[in-house]
N, CA, C and O atoms as a DFTB+ gen file, in Angstrom:
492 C
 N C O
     1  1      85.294      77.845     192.983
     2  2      86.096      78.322     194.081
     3  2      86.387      79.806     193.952
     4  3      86.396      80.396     195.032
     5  1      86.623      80.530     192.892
     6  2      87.222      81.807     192.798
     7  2      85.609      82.364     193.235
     8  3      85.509      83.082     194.230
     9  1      84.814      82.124     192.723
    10  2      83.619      82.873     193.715
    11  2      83.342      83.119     195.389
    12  3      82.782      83.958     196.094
    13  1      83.941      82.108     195.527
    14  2      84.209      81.891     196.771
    15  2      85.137      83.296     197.395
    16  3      84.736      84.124     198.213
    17  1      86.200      83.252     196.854
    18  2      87.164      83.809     196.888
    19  2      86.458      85.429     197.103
    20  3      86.707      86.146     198.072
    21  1      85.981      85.618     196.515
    22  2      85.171      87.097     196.165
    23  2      84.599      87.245     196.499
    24  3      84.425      88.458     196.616
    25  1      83.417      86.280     197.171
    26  2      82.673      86.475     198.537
    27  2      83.557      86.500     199.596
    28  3      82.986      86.955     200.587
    29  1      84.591      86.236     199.790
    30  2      85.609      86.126     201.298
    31  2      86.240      87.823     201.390
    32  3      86.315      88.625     202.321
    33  1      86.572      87.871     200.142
    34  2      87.604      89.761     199.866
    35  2      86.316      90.473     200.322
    36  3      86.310      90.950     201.457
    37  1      85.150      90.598     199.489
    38  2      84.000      91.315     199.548
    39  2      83.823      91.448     201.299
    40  3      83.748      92.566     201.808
    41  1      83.786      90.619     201.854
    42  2      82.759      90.520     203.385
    43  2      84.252      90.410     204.587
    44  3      84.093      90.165     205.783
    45  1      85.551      90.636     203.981
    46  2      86.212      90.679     204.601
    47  2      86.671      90.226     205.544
    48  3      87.267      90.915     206.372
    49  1      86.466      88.643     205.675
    50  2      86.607      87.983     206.561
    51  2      87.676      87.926     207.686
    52  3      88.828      87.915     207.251
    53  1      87.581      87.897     208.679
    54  2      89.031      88.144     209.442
    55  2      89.825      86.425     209.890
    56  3      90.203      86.273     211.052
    57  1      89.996      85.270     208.874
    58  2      90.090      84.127     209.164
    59  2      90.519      83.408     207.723
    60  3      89.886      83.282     206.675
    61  1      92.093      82.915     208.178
    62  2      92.736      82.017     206.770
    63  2      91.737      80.867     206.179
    64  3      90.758      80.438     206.791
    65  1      92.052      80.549     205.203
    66  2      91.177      79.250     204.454
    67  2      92.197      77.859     205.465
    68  3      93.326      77.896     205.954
    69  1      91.125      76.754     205.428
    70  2      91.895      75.638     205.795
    71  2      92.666      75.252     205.175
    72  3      93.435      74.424     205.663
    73  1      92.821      75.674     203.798
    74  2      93.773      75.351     202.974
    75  2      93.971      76.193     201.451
    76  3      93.072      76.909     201.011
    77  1      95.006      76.033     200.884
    78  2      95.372      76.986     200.036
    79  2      94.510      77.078     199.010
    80  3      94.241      78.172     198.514
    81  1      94.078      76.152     198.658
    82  2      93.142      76.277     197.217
    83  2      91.249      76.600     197.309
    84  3      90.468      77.101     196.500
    85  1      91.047      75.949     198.896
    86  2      89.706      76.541     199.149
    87  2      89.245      75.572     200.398
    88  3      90.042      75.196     201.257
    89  1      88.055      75.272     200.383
    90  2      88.063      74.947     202.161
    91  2      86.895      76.278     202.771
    92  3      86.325      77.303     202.397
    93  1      87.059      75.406     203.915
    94  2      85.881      76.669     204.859
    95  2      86.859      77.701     205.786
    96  3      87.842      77.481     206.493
    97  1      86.177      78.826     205.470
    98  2      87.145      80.028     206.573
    99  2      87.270      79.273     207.841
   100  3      88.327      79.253     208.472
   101  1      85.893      78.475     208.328
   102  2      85.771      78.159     210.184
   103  2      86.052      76.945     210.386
   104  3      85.907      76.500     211.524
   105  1      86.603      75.967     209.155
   106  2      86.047      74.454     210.113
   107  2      87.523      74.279     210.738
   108  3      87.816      73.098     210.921
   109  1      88.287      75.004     211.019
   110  2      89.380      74.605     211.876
   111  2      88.732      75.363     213.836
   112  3      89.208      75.509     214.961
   113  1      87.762      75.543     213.290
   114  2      86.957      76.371     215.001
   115  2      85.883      75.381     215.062
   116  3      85.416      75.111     216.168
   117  1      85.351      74.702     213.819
   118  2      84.269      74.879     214.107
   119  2      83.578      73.690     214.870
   120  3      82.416      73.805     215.259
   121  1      84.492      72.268     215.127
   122  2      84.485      71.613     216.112
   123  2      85.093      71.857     217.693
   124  3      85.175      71.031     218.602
   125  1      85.438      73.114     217.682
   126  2      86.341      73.394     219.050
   127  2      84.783      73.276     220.214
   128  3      84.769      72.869     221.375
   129  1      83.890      73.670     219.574
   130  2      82.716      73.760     221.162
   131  2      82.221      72.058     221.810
   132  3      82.177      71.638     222.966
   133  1      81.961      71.516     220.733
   134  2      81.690      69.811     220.701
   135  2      82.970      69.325     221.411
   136  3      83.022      68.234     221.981
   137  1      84.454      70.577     221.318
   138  2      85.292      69.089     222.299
   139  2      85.616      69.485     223.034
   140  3      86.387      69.022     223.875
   141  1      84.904      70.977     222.945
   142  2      85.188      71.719     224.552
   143  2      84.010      71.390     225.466
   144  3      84.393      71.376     226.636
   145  1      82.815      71.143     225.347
   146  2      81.927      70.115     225.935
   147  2      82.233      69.115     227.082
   148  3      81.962      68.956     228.272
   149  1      82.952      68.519     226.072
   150  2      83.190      66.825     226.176
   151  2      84.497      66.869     227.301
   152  3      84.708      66.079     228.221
   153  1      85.264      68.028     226.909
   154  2      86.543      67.968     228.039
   155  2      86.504      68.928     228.910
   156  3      87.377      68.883     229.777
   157  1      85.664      69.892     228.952
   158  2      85.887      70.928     229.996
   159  2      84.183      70.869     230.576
   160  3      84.023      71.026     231.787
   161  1      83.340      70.715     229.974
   162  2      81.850      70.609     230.771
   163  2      81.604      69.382     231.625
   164  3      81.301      69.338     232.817
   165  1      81.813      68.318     230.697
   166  2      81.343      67.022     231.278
   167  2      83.007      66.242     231.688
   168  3      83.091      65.030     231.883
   169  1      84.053      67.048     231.753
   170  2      85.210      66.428     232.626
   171  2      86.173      65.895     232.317
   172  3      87.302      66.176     232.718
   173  1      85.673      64.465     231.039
   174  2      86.424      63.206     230.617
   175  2      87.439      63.651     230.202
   176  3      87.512      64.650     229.488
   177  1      88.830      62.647     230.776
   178  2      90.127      63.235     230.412
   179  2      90.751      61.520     230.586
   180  3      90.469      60.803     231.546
   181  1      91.290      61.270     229.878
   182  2      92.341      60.096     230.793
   183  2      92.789      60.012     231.909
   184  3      93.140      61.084     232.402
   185  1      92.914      59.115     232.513
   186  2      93.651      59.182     234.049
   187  2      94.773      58.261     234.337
   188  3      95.450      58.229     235.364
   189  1      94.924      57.156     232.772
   190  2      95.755      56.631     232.387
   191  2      96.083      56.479     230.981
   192  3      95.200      56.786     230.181
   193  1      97.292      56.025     230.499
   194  2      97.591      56.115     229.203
   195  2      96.707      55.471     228.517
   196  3      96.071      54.703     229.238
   197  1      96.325      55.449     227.189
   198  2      95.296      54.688     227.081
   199  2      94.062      54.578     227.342
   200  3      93.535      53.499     227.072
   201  1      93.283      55.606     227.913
   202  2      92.203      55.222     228.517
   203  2      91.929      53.892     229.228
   204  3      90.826      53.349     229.170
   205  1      93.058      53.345     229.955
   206  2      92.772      52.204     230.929
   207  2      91.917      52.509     232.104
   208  3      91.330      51.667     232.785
   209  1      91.899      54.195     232.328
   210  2      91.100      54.528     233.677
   211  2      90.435      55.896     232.805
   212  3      90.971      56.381     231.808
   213  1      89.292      56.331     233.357
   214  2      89.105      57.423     233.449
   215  2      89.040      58.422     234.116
   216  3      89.379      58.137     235.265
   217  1      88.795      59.411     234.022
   218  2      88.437      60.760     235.060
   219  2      87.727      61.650     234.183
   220  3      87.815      61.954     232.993
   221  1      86.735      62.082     235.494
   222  2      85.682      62.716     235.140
   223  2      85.645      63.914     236.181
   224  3      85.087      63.591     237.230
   225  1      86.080      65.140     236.140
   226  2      86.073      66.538     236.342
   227  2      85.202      67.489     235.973
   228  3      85.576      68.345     235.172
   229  1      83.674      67.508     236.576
   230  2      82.776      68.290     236.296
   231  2      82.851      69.591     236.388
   232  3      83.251      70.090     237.440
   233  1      82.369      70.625     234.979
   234  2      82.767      71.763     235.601
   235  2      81.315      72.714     234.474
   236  3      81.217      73.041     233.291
   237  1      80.300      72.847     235.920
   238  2      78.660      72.634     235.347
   239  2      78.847      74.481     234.982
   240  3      78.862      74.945     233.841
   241  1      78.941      75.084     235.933
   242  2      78.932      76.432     236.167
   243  2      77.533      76.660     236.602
   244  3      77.105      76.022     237.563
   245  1      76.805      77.491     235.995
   246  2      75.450      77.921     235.811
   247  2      74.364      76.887     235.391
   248  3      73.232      77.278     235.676
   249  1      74.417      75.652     234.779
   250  2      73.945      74.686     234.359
   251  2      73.383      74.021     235.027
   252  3      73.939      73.435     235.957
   253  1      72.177      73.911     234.777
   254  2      71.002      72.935     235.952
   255  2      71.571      71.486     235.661
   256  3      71.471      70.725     236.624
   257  1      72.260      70.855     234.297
   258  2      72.081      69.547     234.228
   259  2      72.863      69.713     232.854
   260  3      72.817      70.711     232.135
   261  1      73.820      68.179     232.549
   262  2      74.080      67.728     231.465
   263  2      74.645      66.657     230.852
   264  3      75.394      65.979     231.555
   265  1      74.539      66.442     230.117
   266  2      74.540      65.087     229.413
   267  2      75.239      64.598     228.563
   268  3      75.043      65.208     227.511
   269  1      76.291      63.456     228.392
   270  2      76.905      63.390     227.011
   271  2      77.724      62.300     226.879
   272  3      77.980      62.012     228.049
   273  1      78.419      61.341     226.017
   274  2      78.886      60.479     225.442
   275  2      80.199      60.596     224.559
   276  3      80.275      61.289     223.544
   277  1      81.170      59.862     225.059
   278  2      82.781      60.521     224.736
   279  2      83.278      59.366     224.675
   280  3      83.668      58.731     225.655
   281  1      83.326      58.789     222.903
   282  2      83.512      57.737     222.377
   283  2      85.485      57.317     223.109
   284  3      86.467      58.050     223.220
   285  1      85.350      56.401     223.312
   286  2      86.877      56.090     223.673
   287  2      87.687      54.481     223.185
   288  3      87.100      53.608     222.545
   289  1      88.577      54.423     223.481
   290  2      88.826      53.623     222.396
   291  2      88.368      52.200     223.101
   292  3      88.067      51.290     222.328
   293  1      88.295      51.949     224.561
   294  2      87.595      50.727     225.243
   295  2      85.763      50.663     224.830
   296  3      85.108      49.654     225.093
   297  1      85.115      51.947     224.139
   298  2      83.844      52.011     224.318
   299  2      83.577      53.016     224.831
   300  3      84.387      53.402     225.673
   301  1      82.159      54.019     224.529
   302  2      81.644      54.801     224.889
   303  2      81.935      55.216     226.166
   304  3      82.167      54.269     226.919
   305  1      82.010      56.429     226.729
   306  2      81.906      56.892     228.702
   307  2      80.834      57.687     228.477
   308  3      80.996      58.737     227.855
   309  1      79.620      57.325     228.927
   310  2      78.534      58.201     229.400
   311  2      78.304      58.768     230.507
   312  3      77.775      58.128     231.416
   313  1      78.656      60.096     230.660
   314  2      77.875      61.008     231.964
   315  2      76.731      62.064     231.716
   316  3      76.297      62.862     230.885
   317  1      76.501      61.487     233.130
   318  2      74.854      63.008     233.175
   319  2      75.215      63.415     234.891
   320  3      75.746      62.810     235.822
   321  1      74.770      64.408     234.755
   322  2      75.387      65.388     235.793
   323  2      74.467      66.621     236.245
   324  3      74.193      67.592     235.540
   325  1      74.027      66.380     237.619
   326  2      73.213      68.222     238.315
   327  2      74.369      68.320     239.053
   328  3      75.327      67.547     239.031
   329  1      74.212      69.396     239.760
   330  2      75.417      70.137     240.605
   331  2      75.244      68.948     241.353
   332  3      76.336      68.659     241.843
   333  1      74.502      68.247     241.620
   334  2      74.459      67.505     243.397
   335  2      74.447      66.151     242.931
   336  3      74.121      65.246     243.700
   337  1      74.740      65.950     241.861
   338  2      74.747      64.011     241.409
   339  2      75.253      63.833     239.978
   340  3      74.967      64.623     239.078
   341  1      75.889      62.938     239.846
   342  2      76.762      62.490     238.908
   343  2      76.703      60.971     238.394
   344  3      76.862      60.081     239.229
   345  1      76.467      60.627     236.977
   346  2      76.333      58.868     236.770
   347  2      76.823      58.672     235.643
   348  3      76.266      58.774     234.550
   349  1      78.116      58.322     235.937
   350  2      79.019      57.459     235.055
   351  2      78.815      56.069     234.531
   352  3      78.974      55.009     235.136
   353  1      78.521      56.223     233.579
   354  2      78.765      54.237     232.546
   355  2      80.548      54.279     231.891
   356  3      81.036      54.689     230.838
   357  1      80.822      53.968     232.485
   358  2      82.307      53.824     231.609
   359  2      82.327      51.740     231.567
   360  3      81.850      50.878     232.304
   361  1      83.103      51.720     230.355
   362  2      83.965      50.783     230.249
   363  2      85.099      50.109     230.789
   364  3      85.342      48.941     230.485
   365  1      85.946      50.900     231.726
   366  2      87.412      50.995     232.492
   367  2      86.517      51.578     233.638
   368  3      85.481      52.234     233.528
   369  1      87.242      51.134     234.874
   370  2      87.170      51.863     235.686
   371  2      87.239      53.635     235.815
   372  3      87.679      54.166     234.796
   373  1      86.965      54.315     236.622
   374  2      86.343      55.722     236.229
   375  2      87.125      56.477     237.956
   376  3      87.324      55.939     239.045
   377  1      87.338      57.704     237.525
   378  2      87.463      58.427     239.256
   379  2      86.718      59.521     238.766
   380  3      86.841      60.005     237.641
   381  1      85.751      59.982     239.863
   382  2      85.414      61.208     239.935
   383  2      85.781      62.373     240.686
   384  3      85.720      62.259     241.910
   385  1      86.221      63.679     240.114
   386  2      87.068      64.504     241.285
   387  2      85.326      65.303     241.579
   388  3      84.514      65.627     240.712
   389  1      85.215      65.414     242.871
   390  2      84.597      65.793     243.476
   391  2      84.812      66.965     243.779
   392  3      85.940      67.455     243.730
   393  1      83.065      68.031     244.381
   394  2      83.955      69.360     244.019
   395  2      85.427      69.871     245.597
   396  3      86.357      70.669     245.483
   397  1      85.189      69.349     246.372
   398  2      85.865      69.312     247.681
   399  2      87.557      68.957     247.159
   400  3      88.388      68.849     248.060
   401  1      88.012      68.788     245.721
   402  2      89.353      68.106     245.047
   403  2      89.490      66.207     245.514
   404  3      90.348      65.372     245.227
   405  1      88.454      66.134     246.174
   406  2      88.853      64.613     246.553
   407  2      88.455      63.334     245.602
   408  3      87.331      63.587     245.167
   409  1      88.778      62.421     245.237
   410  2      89.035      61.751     243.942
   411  2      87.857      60.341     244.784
   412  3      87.835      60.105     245.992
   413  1      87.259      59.833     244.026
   414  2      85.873      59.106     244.412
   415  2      86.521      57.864     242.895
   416  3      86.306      57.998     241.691
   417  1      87.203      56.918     243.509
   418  2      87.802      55.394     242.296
   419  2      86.361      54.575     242.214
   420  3      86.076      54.094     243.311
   421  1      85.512      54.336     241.313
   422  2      84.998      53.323     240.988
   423  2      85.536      52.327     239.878
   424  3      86.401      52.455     239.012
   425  1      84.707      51.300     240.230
   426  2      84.856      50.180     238.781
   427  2      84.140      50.310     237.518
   428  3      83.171      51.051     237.349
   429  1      84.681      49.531     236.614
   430  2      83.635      49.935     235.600
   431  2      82.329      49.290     235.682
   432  3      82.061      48.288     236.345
   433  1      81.256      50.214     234.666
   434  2      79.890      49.901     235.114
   435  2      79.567      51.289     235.343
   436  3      80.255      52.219     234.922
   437  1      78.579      51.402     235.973
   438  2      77.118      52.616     236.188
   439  2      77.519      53.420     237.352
   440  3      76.467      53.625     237.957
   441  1      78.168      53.798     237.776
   442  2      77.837      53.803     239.286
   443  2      77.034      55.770     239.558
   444  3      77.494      56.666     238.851
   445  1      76.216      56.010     240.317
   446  2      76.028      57.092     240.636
   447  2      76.487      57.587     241.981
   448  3      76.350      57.036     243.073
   449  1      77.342      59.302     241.543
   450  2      77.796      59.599     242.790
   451  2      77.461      60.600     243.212
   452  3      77.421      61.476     242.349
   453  1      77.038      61.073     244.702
   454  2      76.290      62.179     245.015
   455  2      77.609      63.122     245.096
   456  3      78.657      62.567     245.425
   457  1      77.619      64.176     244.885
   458  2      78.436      65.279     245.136
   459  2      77.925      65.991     245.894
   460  3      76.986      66.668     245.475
   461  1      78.325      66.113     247.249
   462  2      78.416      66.663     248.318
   463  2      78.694      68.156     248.346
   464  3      79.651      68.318     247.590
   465  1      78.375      69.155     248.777
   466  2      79.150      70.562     248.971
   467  2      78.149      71.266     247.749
   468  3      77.094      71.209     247.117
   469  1      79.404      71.957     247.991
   470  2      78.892      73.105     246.809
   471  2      79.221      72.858     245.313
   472  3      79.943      71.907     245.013
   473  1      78.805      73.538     244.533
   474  2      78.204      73.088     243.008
   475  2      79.907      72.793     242.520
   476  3      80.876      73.325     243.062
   477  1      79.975      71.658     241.185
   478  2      81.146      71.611     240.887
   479  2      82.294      72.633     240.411
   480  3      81.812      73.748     240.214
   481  1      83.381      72.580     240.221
   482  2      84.255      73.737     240.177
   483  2      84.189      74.161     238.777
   484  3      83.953      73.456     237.796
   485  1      84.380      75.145     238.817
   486  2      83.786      76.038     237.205
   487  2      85.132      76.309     236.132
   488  3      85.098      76.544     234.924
   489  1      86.443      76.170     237.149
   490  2      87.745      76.117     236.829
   491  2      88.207      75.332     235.519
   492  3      89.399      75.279     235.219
């Protein structure tokens, strides 16, 4: 560890240890993109306590397409997503906010939903 230490003084890192005795300068960052993904790209948020419902708030930007899996405690929610179509597998029933703010309730299961308008909100 004290080598460590002396590679960190040396290269001057601008970032505390995770912990006092040693640890990585980044791993308190270094999952932030994997759950910024999962909650701000591909949407998934609760829509009830518990994950009894979901919601799914796409927000593609520039992105032709994407894809991903957001373990929950009923079971996996899978979405894939272009600006113009959306397909949810959830476990619980699911809402999709659409980019127009209007809320689209399905059941659980597959369902695919066209998104109408213009590309989802980037917000």
């Amino acid at each position: 560890m004290q080598g460590l230490d002396g590679v960190a003084k040396h290269r001057r890192l601008p970032a505390f240890r995770e912990c006092w005795g040693g640890g990585s300068h980044c791993h308190g960052w270094s999952a932030t993109p994997s759950r910024d993904l999962l909650v701000y790209t591909l949407g998934v948020s609760p829509a009830e306590p518990g994950y009894a419902r979901v919601r799914v708030a796409l927000r593609l930007g520039t992105l032709s397409g994407v894809r991903g899996e957001v373990p929950l405690p009923h079971g996996p929610v899978r979405v894939g997503a272009t600006p113009d179509r959306v397909r949810v597998t959830s476990p619980v029933p699911a809402e999709v906010l659409h980019p127009d703010g209007s809320l689209a309730h399905h059941p659980s299961g597959s369902p695919a939903v066209a998104l109408a308008g213009p590309a989802p909100r980037k917000d």
